[in-house]
C-alpha positions as CSV (number, residue, x, y, z in Angstrom):
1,X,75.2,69.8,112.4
2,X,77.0,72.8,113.7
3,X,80.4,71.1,114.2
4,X,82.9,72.0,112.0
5,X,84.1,69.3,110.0
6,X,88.0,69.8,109.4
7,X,87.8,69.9,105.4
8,X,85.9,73.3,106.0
9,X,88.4,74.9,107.6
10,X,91.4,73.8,105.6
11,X,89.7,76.4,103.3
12,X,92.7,78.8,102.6
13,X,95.7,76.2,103.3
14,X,93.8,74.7,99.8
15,X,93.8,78.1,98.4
16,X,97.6,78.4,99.3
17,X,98.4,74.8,97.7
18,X,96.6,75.8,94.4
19,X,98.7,79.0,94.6
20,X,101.9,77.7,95.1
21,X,100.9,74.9,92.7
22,X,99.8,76.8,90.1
23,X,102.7,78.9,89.8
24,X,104.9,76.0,89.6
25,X,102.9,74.5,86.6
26,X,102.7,77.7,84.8
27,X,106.4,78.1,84.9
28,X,106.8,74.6,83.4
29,X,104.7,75.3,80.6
30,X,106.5,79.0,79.6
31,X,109.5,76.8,79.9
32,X,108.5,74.5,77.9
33,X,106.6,76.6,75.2
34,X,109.9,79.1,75.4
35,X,111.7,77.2,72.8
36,X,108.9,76.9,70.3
37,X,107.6,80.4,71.0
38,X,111.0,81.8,70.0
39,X,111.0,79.7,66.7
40,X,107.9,81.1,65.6
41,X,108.6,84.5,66.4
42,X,112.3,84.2,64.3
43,X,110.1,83.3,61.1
44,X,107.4,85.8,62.1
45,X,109.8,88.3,61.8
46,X,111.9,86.7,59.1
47,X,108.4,86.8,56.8
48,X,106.7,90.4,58.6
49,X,106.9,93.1,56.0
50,X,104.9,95.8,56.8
51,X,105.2,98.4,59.7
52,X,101.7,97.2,61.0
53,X,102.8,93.5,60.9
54,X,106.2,94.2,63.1
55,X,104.6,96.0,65.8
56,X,102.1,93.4,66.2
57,X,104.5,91.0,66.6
58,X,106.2,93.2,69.1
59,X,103.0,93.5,71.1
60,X,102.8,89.9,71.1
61,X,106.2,89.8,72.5
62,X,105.8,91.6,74.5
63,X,102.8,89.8,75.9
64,X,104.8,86.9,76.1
65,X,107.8,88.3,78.0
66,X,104.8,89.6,80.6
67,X,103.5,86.6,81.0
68,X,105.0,85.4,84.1
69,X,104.5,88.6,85.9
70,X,100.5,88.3,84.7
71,X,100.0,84.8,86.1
72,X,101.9,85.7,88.9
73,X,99.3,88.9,89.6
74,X,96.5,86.9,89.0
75,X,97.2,84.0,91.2
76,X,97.7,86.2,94.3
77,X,94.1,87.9,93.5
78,X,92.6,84.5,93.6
79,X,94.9,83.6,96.8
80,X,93.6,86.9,98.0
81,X,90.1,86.4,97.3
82,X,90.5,83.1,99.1
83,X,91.9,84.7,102.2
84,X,88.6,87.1,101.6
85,X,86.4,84.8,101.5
86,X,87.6,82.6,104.4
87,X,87.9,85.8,106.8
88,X,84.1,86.9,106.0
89,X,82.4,83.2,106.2
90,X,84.4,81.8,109.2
């Protein structure tokens, strides 16, 4: 009952494999949603005629070109929080 059972302590080389794969799937999918992005933001801008309307579609841009760096942040605060958790229950 007290042993511990190797698939308990493999806790944050999982945590490091979901990083690592995570990041790798997320950069496939702006890659792959890059191309269609850009299209609609051509006509978005092609049909935007209002100062309101063009700075929201910079902000969404903008959103966009930070995304990387976002899902970047946020998988090292759940690789962190892995690394947390695994130095406080072991």
């Amino acid at each position: 009952m007290g042993r511990d059972r190797p698939i308990e302590r493999a806790g944050l080389a999982r945590a490091f494999f979901i990083f690592v794969v995570g990041l790798g799937l997320a950069g496939v999918l702006i890659a792959v949603l890059n191309g269609p992005f850009e299209t609609i933001a051509a006509t978005g801008s092609s049909v935007a005629d209002s100062s309101q309307a063009a700075r929201g579609q910079g902000y969404i841009e903008s959103f966009w070109n930070a995304l990387p760096v976002i899902i970047a942040l946020l998988a090292f605060l759940q690789l962190l929080g892995a690394a947390a958790a695994e130095g406080r229950f072991s």
